[in-house]
C-alpha positions as CSV (number, residue, x, y, z in Angstrom):
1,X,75.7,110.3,110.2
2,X,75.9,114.5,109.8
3,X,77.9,116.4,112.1
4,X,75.9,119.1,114.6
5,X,76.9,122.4,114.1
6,X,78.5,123.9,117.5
7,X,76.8,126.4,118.4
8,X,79.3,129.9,119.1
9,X,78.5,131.5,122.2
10,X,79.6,134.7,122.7
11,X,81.3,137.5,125.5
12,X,81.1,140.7,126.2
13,X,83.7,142.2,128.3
14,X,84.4,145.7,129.0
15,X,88.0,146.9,129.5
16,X,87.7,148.4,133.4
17,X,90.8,151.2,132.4
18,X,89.3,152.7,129.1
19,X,85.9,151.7,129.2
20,X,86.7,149.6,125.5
21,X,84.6,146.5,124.9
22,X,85.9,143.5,123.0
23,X,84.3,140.0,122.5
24,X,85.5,136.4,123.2
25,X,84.4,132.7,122.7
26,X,85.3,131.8,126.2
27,X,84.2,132.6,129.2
28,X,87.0,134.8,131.9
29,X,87.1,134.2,135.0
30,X,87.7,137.0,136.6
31,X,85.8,139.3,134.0
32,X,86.1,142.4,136.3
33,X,90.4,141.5,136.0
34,X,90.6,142.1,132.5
35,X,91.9,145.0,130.6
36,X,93.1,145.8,127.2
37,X,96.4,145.5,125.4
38,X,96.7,149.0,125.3
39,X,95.7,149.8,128.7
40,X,98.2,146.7,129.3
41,X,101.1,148.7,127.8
42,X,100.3,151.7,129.3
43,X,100.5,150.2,132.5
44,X,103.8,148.5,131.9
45,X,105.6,150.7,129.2
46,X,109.1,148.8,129.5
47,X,107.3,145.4,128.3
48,X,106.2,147.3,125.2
49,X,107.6,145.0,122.3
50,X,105.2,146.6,119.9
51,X,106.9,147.6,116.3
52,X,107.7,151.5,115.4
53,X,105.1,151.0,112.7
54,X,102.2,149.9,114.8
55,X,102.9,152.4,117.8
56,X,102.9,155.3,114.9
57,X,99.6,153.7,113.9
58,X,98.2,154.5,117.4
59,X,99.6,157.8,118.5
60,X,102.2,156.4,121.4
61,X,105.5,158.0,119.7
């Protein structure tokens, strides 16, 4: 007997802080909750665990 291909439904979301959209496979709960990782870190700079080479990458240092 074949196997049914899933099919991959897919979500929008739209980062409320810099206005970024990204896309998930699952559906949030609380879409309107969500923000980015960056606007994460910006929000809590002392829990940035990020290396020196990926923070040069974006500008933060």
């Amino acid at each position: 007997m074949a196997r049914r291909k899933k099919k991959l439904q897919i979500f929008k979301y739209e980062c409320q802080m810099t206005g970024e959209i990204y896309k998930t496979t699952k559906k949030a709960d609380n879409p309107d909750d969500l923000v980015s990782v960056n606007a994460y870190y910006d929000m809590h700079p002392e829990e940035d665990d990020r290396p020196e080479e990926i923070k040069k990458e974006l500008g933060i240092e």
